[in-house]
C-alpha positions as CSV (number, residue, x, y, z in Angstrom):
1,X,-22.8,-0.9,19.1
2,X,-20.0,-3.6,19.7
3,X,-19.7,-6.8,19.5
4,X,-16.8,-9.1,20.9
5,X,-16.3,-12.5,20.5
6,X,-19.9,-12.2,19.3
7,X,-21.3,-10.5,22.5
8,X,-22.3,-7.6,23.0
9,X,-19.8,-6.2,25.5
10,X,-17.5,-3.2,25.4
11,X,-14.3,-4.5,27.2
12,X,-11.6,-7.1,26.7
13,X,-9.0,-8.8,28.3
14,X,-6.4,-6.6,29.7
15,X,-3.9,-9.6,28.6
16,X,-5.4,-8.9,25.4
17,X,-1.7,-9.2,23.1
18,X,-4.0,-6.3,20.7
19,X,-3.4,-3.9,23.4
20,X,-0.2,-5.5,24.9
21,X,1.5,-5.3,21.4
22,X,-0.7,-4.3,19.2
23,X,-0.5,-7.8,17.8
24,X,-3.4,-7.7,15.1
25,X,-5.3,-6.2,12.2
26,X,-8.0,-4.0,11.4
27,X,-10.3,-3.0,9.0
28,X,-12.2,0.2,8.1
29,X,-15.2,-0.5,6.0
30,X,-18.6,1.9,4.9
31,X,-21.9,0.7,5.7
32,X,-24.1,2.0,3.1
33,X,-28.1,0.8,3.6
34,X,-27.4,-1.2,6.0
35,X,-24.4,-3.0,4.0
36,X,-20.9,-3.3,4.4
37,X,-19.2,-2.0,1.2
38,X,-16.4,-3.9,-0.3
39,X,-17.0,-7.0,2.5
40,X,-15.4,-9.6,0.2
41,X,-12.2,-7.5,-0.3
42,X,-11.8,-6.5,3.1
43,X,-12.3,-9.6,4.4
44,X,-9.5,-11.0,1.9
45,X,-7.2,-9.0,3.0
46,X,-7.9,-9.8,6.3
47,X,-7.4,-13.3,5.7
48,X,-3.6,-11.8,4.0
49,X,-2.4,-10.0,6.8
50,X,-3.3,-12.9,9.6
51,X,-1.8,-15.5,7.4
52,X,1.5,-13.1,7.2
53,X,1.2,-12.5,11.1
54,X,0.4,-16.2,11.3
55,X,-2.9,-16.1,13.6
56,X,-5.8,-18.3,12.6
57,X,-8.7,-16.0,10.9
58,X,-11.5,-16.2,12.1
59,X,-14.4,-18.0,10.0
60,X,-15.3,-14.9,7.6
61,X,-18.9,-16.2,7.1
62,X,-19.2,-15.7,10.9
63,X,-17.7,-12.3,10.1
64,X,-20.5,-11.8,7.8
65,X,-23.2,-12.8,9.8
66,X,-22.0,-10.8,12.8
67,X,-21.9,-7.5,10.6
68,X,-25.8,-8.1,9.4
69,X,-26.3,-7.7,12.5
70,X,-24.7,-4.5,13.4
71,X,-25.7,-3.0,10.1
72,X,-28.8,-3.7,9.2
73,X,-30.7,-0.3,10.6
74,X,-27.3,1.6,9.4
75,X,-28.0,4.0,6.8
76,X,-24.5,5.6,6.2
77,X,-22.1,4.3,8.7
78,X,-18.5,2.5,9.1
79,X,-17.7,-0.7,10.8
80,X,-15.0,-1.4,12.5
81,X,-13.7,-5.3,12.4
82,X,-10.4,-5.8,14.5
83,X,-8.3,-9.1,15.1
84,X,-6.1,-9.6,17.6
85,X,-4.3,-13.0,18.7
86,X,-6.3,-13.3,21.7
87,X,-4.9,-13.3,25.7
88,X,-1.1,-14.5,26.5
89,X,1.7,-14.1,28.9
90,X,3.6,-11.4,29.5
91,X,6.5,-11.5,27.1
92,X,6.7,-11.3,22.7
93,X,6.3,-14.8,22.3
94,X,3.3,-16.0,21.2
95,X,0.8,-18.8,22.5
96,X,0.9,-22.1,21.6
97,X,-2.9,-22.3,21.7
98,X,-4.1,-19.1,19.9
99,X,-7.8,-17.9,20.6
100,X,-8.1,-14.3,19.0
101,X,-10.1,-12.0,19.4
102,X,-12.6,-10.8,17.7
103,X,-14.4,-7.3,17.7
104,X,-16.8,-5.5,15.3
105,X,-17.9,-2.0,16.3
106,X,-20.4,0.2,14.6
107,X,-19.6,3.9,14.5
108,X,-21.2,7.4,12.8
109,X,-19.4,7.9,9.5
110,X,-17.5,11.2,9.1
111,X,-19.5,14.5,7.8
112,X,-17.0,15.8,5.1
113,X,-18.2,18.6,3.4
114,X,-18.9,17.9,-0.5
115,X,-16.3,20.5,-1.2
116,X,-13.4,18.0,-0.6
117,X,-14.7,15.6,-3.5
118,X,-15.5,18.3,-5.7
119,X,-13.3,21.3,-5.3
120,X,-10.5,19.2,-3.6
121,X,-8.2,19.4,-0.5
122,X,-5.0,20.9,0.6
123,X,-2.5,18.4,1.9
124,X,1.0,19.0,4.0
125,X,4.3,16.8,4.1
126,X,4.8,15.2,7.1
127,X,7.5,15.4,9.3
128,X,7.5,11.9,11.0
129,X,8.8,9.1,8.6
130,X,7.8,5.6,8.2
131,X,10.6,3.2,8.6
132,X,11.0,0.1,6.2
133,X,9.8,-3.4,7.2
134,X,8.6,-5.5,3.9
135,X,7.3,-8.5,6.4
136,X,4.9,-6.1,7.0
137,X,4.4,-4.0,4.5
138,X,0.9,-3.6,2.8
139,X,-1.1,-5.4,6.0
140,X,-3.3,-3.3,8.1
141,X,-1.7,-4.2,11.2
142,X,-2.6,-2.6,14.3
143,X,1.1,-0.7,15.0
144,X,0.2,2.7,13.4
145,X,2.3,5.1,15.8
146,X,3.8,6.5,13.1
147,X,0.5,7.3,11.3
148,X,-0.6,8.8,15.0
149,X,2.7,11.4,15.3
150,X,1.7,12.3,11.4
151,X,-1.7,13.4,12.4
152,X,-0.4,15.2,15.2
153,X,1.5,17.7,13.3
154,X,-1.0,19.7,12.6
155,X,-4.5,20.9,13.3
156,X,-5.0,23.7,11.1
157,X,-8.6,23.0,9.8
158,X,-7.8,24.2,6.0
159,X,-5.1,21.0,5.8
160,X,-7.3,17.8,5.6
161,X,-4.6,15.1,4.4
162,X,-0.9,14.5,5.4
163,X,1.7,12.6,3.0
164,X,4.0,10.3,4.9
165,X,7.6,9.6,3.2
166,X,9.8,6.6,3.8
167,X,13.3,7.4,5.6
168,X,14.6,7.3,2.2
169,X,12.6,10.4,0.9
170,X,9.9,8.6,-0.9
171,X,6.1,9.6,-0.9
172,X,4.4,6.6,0.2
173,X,0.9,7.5,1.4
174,X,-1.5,9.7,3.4
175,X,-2.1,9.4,7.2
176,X,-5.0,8.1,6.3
177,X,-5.0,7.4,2.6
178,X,-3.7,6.1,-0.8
179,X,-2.4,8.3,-3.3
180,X,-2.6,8.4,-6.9
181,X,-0.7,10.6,-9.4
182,X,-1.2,11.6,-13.1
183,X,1.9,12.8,-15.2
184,X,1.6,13.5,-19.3
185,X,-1.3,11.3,-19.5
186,X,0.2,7.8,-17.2
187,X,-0.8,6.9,-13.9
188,X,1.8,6.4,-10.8
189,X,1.0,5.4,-7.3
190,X,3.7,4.7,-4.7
191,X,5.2,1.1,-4.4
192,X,4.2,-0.4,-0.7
193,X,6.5,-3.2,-0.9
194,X,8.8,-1.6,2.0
195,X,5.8,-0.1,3.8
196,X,2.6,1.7,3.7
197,X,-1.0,-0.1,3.6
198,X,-2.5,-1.8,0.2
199,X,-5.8,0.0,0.7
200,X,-8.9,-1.7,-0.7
201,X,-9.9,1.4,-2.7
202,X,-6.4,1.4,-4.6
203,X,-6.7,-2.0,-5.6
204,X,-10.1,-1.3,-7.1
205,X,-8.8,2.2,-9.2
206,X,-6.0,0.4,-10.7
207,X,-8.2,-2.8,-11.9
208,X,-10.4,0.5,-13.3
209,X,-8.1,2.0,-14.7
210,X,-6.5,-1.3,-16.4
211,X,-10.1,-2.2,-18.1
212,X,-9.3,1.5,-19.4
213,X,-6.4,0.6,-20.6
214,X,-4.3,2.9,-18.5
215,X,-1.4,1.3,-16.8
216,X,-0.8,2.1,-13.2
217,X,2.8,2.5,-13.1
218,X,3.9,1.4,-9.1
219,X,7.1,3.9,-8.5
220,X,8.7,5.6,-5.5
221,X,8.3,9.3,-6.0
222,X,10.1,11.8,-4.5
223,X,8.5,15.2,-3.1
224,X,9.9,17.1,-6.2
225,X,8.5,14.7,-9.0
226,X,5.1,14.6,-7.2
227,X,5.3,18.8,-7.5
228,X,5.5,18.3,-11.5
229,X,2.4,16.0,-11.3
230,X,-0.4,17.2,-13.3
231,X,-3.0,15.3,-11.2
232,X,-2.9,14.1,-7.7
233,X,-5.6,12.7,-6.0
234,X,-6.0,10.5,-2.5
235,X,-8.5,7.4,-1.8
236,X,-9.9,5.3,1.2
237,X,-12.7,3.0,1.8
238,X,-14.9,6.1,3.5
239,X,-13.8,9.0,1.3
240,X,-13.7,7.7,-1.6
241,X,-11.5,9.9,-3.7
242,X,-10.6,13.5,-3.2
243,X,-8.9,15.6,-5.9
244,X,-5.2,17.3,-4.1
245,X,-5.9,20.6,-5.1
246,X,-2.6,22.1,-3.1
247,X,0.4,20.2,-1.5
248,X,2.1,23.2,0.4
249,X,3.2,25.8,-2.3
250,X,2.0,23.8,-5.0
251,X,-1.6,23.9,-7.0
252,X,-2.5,21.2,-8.9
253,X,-6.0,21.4,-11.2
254,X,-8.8,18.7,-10.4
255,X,-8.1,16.9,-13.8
256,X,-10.4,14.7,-16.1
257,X,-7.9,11.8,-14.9
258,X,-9.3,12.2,-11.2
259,X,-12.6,13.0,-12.7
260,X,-12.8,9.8,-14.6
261,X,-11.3,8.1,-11.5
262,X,-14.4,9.2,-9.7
263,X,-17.4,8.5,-11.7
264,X,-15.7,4.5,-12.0
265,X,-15.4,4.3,-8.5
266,X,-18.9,5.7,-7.6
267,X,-20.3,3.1,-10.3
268,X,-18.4,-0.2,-9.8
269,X,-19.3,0.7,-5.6
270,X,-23.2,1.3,-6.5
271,X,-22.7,-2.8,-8.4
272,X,-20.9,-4.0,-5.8
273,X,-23.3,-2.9,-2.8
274,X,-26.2,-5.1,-4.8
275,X,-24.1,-8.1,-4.9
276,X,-22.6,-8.5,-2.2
């Protein structure tokens, strides 16, 4: 089911500057009982990332009303809500008058087997590098080519996560995912003030892990310091968290760290689906 502009449609303007440029913003968000997960946050940063690209948001209680909609007879799904500046000339410069675009799209969510969240995942290095750009940094802009030659790289079904390093040799992030480490009892996770995506689920773990009075230390690890990790562990909005159990060579034990991690996660989402 898809919805554009509020109209149930499945095509847009070839003009569109989404596809011409990829001029926009997305967000991936579980449907759980016919409710979006985590609306408020996605929907906040949202509103971030078209402030930083400058297009006008659209109204998010029109947002909300447009995703009952989709999801009210969803069980277990994930909706798709993309931005885009709307239809312009040809050429970079955008319209005076901005209209965007607005599309919500309801799709199956993924069947991962249970063994990822409880016995963990193996994960490879990527080749392909992301470059640095702090304007956009953290957003969840609609340029991901770099995230698309990551995934590429491989299709060996026993690898089911990639980590993506900086041109400088920094671990930043998954293709598809955050990443949190756990060394002699403090917490790291990569800085994304150069690149990478600010996912909703990290920003959740490290307000968890601050009421437990464990400081999230923000650094820029290299591949070596991340191999001396005693827990690693990756996060999205439709995973959740799965334990690293292996990064190449290297085998890391699914830790009380990441255990804790989970059981906080799966409880402050269970309070936030009845609120929201």
């Amino acid at each position: 089911m898809i919805l554009i502009n509020g109209e149930y449609r499945d095509h847009i303007e070839i003009s569109d500057r989404g596809f011409q440029y990829g001029d926009g913003l997305f967000e991936t968000i579980e449907v759980h009982n016919g409710r979006p997960v985590f609306l408020n946050r996605h929907l906040h940063r949202l509103q971030t990332g078209c402030a930083r690209l400058q297009i006008p948001c659209p109204d998010p209680e029109l947002i909300r009303s447009e995703a009952a909609v989709l999801c009210k007879n969803a069980p277990h799904a994930v909706l798709k809500l993309i931005i885009t500046r709307g239809s312009g000339g040809r050429g970079y410069r955008p319209p005076e008058a901005t209209r965007p675009t607005r599309v919500l799209s309801l799709h199956p969510c993924p069947d991962y087997p249970g063994r990822y969240r409880e016995q963990g995942v193996a994960v490879r290095i990527c080749q392909t590098r992301l470059g640095l750009n702090p304007a956009l940094a953290g957003i969840k802009h609609l340029n991901r080519l770099e995230q698309v030659l990551a995934r590429a790289e491989w299709d060996d079904p026993e690898i089911q996560e990639g980590l993506m390093l900086d041109i400088n040799g920094h671990v930043i992030e998954g293709t598809m995912t955050n990443l949190f480490y756990f060394s002699n009892r403090s917490a790291y996770t990569p800085a994304l003030t150069q690149c990478g995506v600010d996912g909703i689920i990290r920003r959740i773990l490290m307000d968890l892990l601050s009421k437990r009075r464990i400081t999230v230390r923000e650094t820029a690890p290299t591949v070596d310091e991340l191999s001396a990790a005693d827990e690693v562990f990756v996060c999205n909005s439709i995973i959740g968290i799965w334990p690293v159990r292996a990064i190449g060579n290297v085998r890391y034990a699914v830790g009380p760290f990441t255990r804790q991690c989970q059981f906080d996660l799966t409880e402050f989402k269970n309070e936030a689906v009845h609120d929201e």
